[in-house]
VMD Tcl script that draws the C-alpha trace (Angstrom):
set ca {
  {35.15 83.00 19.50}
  {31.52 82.66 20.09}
  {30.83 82.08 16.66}
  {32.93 79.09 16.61}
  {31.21 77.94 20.06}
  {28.25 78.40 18.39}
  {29.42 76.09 15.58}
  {30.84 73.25 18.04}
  {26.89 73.48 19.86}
  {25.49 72.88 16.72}
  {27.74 70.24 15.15}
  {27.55 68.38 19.14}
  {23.47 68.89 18.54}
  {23.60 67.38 14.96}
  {25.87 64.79 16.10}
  {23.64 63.37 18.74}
  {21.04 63.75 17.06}
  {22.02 61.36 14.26}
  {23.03 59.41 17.23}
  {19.53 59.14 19.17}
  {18.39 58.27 14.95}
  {20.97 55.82 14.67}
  {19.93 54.03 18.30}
  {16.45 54.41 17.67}
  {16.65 52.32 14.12}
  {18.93 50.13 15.90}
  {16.21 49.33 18.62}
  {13.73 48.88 15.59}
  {15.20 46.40 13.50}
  {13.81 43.03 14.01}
  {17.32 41.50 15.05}
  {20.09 41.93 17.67}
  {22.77 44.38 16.52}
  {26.15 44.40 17.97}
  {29.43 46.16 17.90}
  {32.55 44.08 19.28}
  {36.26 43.90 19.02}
  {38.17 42.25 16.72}
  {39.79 40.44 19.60}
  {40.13 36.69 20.92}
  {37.30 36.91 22.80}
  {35.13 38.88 21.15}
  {34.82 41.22 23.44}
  {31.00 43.20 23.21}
  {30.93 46.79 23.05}
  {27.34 47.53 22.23}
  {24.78 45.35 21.88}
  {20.84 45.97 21.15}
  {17.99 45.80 23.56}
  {16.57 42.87 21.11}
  {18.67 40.55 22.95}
  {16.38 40.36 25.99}
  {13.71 38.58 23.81}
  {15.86 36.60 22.15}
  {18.45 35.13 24.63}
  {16.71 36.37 27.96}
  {20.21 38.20 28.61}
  {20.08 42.04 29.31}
  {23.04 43.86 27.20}
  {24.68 44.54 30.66}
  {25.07 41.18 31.53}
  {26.35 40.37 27.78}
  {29.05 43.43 27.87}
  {30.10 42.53 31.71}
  {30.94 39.10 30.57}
  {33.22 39.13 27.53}
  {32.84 34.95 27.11}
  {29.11 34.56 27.44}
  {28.28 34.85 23.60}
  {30.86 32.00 23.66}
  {29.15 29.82 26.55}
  {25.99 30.40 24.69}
  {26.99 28.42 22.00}
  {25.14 25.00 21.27}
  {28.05 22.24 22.14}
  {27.14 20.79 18.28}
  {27.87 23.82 16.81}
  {30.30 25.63 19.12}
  {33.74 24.26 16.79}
  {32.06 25.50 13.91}
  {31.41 28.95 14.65}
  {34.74 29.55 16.48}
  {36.04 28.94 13.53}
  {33.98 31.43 11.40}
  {34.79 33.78 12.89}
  {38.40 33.18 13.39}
  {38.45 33.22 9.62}
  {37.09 36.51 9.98}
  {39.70 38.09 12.11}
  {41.94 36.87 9.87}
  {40.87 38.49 7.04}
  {39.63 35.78 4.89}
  {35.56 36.49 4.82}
  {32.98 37.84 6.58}
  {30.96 35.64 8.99}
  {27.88 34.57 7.99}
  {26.87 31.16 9.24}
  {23.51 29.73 11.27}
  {23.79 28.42 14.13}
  {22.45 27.06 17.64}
  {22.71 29.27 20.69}
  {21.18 28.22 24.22}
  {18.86 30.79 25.90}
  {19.28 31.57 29.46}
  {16.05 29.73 30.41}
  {17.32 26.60 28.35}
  {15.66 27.08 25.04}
  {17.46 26.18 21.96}
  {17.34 29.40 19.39}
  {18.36 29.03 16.06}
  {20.17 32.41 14.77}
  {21.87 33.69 11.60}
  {24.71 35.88 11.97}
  {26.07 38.59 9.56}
  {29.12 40.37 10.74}
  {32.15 41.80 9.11}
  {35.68 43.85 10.03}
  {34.68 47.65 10.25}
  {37.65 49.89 9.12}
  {41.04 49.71 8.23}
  {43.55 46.36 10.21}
  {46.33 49.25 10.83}
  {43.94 50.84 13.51}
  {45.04 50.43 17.36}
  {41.40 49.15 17.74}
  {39.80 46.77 15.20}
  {36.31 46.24 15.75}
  {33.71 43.91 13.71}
  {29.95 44.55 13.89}
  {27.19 42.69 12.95}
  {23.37 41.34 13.40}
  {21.89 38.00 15.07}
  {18.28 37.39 13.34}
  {16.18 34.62 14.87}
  {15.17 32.19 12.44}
  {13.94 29.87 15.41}
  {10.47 29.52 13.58}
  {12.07 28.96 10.30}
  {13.89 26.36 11.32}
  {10.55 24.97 12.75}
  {8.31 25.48 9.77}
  {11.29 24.25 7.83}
  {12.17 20.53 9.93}
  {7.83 20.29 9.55}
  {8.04 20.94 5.81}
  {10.84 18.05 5.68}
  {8.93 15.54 7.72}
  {5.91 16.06 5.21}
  {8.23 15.60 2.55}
  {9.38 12.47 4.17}
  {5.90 11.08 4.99}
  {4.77 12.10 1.61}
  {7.90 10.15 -0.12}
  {7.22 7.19 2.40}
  {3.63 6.86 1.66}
  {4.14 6.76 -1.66}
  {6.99 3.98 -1.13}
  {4.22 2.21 0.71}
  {1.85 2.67 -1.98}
  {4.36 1.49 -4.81}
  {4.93 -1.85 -2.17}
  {1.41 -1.97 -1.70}
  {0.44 -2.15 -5.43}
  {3.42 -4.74 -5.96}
  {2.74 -6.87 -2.95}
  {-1.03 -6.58 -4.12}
  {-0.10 -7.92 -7.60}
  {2.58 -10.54 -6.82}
  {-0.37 -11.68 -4.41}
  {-3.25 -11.83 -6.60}
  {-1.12 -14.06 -9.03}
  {0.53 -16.18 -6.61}
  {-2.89 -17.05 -4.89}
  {-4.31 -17.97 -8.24}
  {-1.69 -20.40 -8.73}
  {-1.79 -21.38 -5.18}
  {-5.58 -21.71 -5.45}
  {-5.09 -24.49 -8.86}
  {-2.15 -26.27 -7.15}
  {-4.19 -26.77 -3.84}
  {-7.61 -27.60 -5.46}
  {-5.75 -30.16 -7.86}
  {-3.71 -31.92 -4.94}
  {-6.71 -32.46 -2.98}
  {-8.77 -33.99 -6.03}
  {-5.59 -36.46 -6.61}
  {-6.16 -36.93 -2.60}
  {-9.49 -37.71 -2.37}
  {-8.97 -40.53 -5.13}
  {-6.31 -41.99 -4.30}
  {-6.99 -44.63 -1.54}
  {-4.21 -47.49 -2.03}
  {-1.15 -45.43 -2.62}
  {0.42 -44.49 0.48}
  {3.98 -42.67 -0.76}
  {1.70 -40.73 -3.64}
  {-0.60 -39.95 -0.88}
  {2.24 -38.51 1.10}
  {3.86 -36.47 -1.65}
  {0.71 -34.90 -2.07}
  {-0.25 -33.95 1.72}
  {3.48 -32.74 1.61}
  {2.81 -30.47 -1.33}
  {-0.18 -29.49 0.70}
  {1.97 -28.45 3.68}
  {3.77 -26.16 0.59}
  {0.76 -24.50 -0.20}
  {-0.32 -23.71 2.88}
  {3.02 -22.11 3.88}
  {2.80 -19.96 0.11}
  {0.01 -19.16 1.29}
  {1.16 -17.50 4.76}
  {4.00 -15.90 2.89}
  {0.71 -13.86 0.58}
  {-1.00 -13.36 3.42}
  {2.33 -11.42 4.93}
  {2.87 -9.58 2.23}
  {-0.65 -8.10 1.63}
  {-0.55 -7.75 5.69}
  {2.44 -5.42 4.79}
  {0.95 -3.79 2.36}
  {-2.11 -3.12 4.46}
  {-3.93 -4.78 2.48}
  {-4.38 -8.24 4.58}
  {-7.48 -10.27 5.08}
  {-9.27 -9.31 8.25}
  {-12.25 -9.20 10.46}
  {-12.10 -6.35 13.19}
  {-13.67 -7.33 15.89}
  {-13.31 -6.60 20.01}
  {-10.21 -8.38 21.35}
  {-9.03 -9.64 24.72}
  {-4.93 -9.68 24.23}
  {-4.55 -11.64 27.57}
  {-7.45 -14.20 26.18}
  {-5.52 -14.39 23.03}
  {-2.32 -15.12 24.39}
  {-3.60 -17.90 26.78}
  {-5.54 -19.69 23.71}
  {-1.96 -19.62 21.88}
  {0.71 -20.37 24.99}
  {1.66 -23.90 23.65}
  {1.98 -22.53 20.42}
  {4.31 -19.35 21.08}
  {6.12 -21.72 23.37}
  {7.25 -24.16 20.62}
  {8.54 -21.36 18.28}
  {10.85 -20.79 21.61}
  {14.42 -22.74 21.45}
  {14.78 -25.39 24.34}
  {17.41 -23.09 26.30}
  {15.39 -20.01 26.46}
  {13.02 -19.87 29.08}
  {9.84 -17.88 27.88}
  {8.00 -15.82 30.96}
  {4.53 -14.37 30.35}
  {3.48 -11.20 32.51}
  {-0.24 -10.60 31.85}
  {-1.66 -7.31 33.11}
  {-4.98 -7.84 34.88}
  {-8.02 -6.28 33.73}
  {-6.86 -5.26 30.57}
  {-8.83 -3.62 28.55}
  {-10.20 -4.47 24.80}
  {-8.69 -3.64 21.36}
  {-10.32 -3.44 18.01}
  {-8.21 -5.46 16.05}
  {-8.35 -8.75 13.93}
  {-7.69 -11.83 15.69}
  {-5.65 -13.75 13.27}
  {-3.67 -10.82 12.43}
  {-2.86 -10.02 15.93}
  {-1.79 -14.25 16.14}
  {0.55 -12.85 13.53}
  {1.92 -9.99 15.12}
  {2.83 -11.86 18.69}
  {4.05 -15.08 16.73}
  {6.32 -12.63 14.36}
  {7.54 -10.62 17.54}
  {8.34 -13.81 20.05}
  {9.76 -15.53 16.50}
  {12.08 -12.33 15.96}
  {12.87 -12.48 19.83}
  {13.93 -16.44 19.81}
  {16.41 -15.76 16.71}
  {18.22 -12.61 18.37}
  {19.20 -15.13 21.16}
  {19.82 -18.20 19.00}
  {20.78 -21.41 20.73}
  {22.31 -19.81 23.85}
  {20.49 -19.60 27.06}
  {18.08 -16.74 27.46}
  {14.58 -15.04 28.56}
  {11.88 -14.12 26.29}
  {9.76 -12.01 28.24}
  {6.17 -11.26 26.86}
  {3.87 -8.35 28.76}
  {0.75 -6.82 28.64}
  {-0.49 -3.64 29.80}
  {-2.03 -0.53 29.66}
  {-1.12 3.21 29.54}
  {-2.37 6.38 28.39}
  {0.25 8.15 25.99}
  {0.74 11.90 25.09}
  {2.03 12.95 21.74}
  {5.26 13.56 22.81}
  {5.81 9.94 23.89}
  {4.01 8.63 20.18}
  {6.57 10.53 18.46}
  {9.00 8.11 19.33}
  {6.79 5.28 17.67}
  {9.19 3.57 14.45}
  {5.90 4.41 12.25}
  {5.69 7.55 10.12}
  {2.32 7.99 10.56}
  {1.75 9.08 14.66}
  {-1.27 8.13 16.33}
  {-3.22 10.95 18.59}
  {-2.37 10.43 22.04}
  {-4.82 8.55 24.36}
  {-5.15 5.55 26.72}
  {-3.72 2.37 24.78}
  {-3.11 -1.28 25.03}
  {0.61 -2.64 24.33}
  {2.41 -6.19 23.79}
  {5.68 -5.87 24.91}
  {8.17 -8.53 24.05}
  {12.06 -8.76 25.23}
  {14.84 -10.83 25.02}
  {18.37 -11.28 26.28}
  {19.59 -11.60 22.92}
  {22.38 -10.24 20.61}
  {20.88 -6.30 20.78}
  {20.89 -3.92 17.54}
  {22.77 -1.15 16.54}
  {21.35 1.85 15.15}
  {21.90 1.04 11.58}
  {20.06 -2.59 11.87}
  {17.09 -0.66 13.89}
  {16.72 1.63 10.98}
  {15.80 -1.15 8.52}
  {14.39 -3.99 11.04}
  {11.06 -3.44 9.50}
  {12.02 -3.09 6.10}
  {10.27 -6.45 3.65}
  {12.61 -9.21 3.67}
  {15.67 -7.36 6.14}
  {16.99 -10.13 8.07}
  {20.93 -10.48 10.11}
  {19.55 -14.46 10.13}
  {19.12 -15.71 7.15}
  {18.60 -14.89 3.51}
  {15.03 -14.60 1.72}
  {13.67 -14.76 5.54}
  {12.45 -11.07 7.43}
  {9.16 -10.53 6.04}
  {7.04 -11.12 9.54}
  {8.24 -7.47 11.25}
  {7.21 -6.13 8.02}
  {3.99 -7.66 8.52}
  {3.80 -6.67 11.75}
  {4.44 -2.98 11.24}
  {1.92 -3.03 8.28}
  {-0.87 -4.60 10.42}
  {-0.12 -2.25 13.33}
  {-0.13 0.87 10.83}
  {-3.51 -0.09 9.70}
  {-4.56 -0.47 13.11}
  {-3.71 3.13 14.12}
  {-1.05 2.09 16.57}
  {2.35 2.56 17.54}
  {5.60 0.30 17.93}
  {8.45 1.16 20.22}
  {12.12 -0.17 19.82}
  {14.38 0.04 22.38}
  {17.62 -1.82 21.49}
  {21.64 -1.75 22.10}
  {24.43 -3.98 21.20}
  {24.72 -7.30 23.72}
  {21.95 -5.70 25.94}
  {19.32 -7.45 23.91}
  {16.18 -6.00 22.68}
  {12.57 -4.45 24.20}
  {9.90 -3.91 21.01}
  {6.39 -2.64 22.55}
  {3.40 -2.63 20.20}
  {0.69 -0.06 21.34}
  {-2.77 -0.60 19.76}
  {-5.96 1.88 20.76}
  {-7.95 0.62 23.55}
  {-11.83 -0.12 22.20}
  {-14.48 2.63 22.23}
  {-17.13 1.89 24.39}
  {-19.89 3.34 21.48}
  {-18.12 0.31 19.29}
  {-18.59 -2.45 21.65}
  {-19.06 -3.73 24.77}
  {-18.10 -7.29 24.62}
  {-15.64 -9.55 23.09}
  {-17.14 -10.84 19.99}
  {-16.39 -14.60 19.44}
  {-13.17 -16.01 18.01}
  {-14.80 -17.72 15.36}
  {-14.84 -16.66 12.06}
  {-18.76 -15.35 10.69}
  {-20.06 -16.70 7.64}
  {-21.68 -14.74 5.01}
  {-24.72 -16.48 4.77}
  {-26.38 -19.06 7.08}
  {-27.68 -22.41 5.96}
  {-31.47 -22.79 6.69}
  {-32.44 -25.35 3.87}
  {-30.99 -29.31 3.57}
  {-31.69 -30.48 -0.46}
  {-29.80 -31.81 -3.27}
  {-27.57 -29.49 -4.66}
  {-28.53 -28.97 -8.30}
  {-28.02 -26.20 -11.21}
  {-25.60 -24.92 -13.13}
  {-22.93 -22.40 -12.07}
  {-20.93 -19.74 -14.29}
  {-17.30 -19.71 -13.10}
  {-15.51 -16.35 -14.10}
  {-12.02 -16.07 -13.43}
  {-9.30 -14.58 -16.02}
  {-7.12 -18.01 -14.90}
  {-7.78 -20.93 -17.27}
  {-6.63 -23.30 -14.24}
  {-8.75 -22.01 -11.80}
  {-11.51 -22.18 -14.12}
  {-11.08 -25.73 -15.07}
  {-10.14 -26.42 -11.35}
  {-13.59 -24.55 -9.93}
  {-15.37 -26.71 -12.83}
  {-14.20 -29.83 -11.61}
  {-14.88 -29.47 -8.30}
  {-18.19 -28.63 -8.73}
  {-18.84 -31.19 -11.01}
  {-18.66 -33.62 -8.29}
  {-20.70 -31.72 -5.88}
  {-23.36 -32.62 -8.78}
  {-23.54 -29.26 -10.19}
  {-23.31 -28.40 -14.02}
  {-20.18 -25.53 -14.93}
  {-20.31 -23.06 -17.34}
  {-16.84 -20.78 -17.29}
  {-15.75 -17.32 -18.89}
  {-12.27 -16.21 -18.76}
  {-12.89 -12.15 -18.34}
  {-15.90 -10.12 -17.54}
  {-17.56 -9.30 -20.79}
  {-17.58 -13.14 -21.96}
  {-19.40 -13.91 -18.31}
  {-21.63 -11.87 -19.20}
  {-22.61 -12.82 -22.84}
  {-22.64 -16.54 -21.34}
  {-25.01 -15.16 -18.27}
  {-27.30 -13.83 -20.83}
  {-27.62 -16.62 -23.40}
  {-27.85 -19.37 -20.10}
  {-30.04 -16.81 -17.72}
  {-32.71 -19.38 -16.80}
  {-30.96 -22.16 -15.77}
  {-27.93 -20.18 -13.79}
  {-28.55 -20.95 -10.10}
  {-25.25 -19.06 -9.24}
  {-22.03 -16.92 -10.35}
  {-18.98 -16.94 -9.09}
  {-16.87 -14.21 -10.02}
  {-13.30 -13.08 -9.62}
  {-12.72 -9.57 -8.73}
  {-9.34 -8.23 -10.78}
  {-9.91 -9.41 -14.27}
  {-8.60 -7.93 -17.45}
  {-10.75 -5.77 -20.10}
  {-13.71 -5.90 -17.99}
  {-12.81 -5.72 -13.74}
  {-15.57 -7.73 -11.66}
  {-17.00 -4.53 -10.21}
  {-18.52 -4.22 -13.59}
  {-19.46 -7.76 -14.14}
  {-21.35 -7.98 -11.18}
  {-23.21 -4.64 -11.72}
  {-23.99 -6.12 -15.43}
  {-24.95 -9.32 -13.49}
  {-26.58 -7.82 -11.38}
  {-28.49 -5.90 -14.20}
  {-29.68 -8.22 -16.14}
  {-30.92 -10.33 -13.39}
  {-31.26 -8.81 -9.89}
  {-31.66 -11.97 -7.80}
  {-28.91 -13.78 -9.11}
  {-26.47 -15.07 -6.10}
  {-22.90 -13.87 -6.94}
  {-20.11 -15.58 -4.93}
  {-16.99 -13.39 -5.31}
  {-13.16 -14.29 -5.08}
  {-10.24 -12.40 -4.50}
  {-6.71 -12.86 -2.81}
  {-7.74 -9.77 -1.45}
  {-9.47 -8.71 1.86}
  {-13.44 -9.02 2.24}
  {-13.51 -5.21 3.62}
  {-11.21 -4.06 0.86}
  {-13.56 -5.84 -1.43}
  {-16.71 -3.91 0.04}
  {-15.25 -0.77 -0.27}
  {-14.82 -1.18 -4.08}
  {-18.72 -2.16 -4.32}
  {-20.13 1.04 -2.57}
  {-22.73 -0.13 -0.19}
  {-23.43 -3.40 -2.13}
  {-22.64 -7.22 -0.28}
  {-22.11 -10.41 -2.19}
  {-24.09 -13.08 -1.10}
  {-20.56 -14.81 -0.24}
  {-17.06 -14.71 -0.40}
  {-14.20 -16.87 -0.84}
  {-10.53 -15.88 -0.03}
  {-7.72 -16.94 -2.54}
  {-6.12 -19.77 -2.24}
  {-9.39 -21.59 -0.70}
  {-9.38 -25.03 0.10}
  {-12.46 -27.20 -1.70}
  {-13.89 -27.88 1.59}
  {-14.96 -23.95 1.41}
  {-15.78 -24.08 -1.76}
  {-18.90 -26.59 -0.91}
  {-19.60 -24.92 2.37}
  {-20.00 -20.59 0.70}
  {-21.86 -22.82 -2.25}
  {-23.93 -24.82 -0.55}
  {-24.91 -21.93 2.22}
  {-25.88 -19.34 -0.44}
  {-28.20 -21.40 -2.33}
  {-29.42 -23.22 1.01}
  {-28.66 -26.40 -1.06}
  {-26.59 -28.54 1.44}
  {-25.61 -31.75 -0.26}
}
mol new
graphics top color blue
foreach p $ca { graphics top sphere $p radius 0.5 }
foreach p [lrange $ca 0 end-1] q [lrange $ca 1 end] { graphics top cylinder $p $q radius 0.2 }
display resetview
């Protein structure tokens, strides 16, 4: 007899102590470990100290309440795993699903579950067990790794746009640039013809809207022509009331709200004429002919980065105090879908081939480092608030003036005289450039690409009194041509074109400035002016 008490002492010792092993690599694994009943419920039997860090529950409190791991249960996801793992007490496969579960102090924590049927279905008890692992920062690091991915695959949409608006532009403006230069030759000499006359001014009027559609796109593509400067938004809005009135239907009455004292923003004035035009345009459609309100506003707020998440841009400013332009209307509203692609080149509901100006605007406020808020429902009309930094002090203190800054200044009043090379890979621009300067009273040599400028510049090097040069040119580009200019003979005043902007220009010439600039299409009225101011030769 006391040999077999002696056995059941030792077998009782063993047995705990594989117990106390089994609890103690229970209480050491990473994840919650459980042991439950295979009934409706669920009910918990055992359940790991782990859960306290995970859940904030203690395992008393999840063992006293059979339904809590049940009332845990993210609302989104709560079907789903119900039915998990009722297809596990059925017999049909383990559980193993991720899911959301809601921590007792309100956090959302992501876990994946693992459990399965322990023992044979013909016991009187049928228990499951299984583990809960918290992949909370997984799910994290993941949702970061997809919003890269999707900021990487939008940038490079933007790029691909960027290249093609960049293109379509350069071409269009060279065509643009003929077309206008020709009609206002055929103007200028016609004097008896009135319905010629007209035609042409009309054809004008088509050019100049062409060109507002280029000038869009490349603002779109980032890519716009511009002159940052310090901004008053209030000032700006004043200058333009009559004009942002008349793009407003009869029946809609348009309110201004203008925040006092509101600070400066860096920005470009004719691009931020765009942006409030485009936005009080897009606001006057959404109500149509019915009777409305257009309400524009101005103010100032500082913003944290949980509030610039929201912004419709993928790329989120830092927080920090801003300026905004908020414009509403009573209109029609959006629904989610129409929201998503509002800013997408040439969406409209309106009407076809029209849309482009919110694509404008978000490229313009993109480049700006800003942010644009949307807040919009069906028949409750829409709110869209453009937040731009406020100015630096260190950049400047005062509002720089609204008129544009020439490159050079006139000083000297003579003749003009000399001969000009004309470079341009467009035959019609060529012959158009020629023309005009021809009756300035200058001589015109031309080149259609880079390296035959350059042969010309050489054999024709004394008697060039200037160049002007286009800047995307086939074989040889016109960085090169003007450093081979530039070269041969130092002093030589180069006047370069381009449909694109003058700071995107002088980024591609590291450190060196043209002695002036003209912006495709240009009118022949700035053709004389940037000629006649860089060789001081007013005529």
């Amino acid at each position: 007899q006391s040999t077999l008490e002696e056995q059941v002492r030792e077998r009782t010792a063993a047995l705990q102590e594989t117990e106390e092993r089994f609890r103690t690599l229970v209480q050491q694994v990473p994840a919650v470990v459980y042991l439950s009943a295979l009934d409706e419920v669920g009910t918990t039997l055992y359940i790991s100290p782990q859960l306290t860090t995970t859940l904030g529950y203690t395992p008393e409190e999840w063992i006293a309440q059979p339904d809590l791991w049940q009332r845990c249960l993210h609302p989104d996801d709560r079907a789903r795993v119900l039915a998990a793992y009722e297809t596990m007490r059925d017999g049909s496969a383990p559980m193993n699903c991720e899911y959301r579960t809601i921590a007792r102090d309100g956090r959302v924590v992501w876990v994946h579950e693992v459990a399965n049927v322990l023992g044979s279905r013909t016991n009187r008890l049928c228990l499951h067990q299984g583990i809960l692992i918290d992949i909370t920062e997984q799910k994290r690091a993941e949702e970061e790794r997809l919003q890269l991915e999707r900021r990487l695959l939008h940038a490079q949409k933007l790029e691909s746009l960027g290249v093609l608006a960049g293109g379509v532009a350069h071409d269009f403006n060279n065509l643009l640039t003929a077309m206008q230069g020709h009609l206002e030759m055929a103007q200028q000499q016609i004097t008896n013809v009135a319905s010629v006359r007209w035609h042409i001014e009309s054809a004008l009027q088509v050019v100049k809207r062409a060109t507002d559609l280029t000038r869009q796109m490349l603002a779109y593509a980032g890519k716009g022509q511009f002159v940052v400067q310090d901004v008053d938004l209030n000032m700006l809005i004043e200058q333009n009331r009559a004009v942002l009135s008349a793009a407003v239907s009869r029946s809609v009455t348009f309110d201004l709200q203008l925040a006092a004292q509101l600070p400066l923003i860096r920005a470009d004035i004719g691009q931020m004429q765009q942006v409030i035009m485009n936005l009080v345009t897009n606001a006057s459609e959404a109500i149509g002919e019915r009777h409305g309100v257009i309400t524009l506003r101005t103010g100032a707020q500082v913003c944290d980065q949980e509030y610039l998440q929201r912004s419709c841009l993928e790329e989120k400013p830092p927080a920090g105090p801003y300026v905004f332009i908020e414009v509403s209307d009573t209109g029609c509203g959006m629904d989610e879908r129409t929201r998503e692609r509002m800013f997408e080149p040439f969406f409209t509901t309106k009407f076809t081939g029209r849309g482009l100006g919110m694509a404008a605007v978000q490229g313009i406020v993109r480049a700006l480092h800003g942010a644009i808020m949307v807040d919009s429902q069906p028949g409750r009309g829409t709110t869209v608030r453009v937040l731009l930094p406020v100015a630096q002090s260190s950049e400047s203190s005062t509002p720089a003036p609204l008129a544009p800054v020439a490159l050079a200044e006139v000083e000297g009043k003579t003749s003009a005289t000399g001969t000009i090379l004309v470079i341009d890979d467009e035959d019609m621009v060529c012959e158009l450039v020629a023309d005009a300067l021809h009756l300035m009273g200058f001589q015109a040599l031309t080149a259609s690409d880079g390296e035959e400028g350059v042969h010309l510049f050489r054999e024709h090097v004394a008697e060039i009194s200037c160049v002007i040069l286009d800047l995307t040119m086939p074989r040889q580009d016109g960085v090169s041509t003007y450093q081979a200019l530039r070269s041969i003979r130092p002093d030589v005043p180069i006047i370069l074109t381009s449909g694109y902007s003058l700071q995107g220009v002088l980024q591609r010439f590291e450190g060196q400035r043209p002695d002036g600039f003209l912006h495709k299409p240009y009118p022949l009225e700035e053709l004389r002016r940037v000629v006649e101011s860089v060789l001081e030769q007013p005529s």
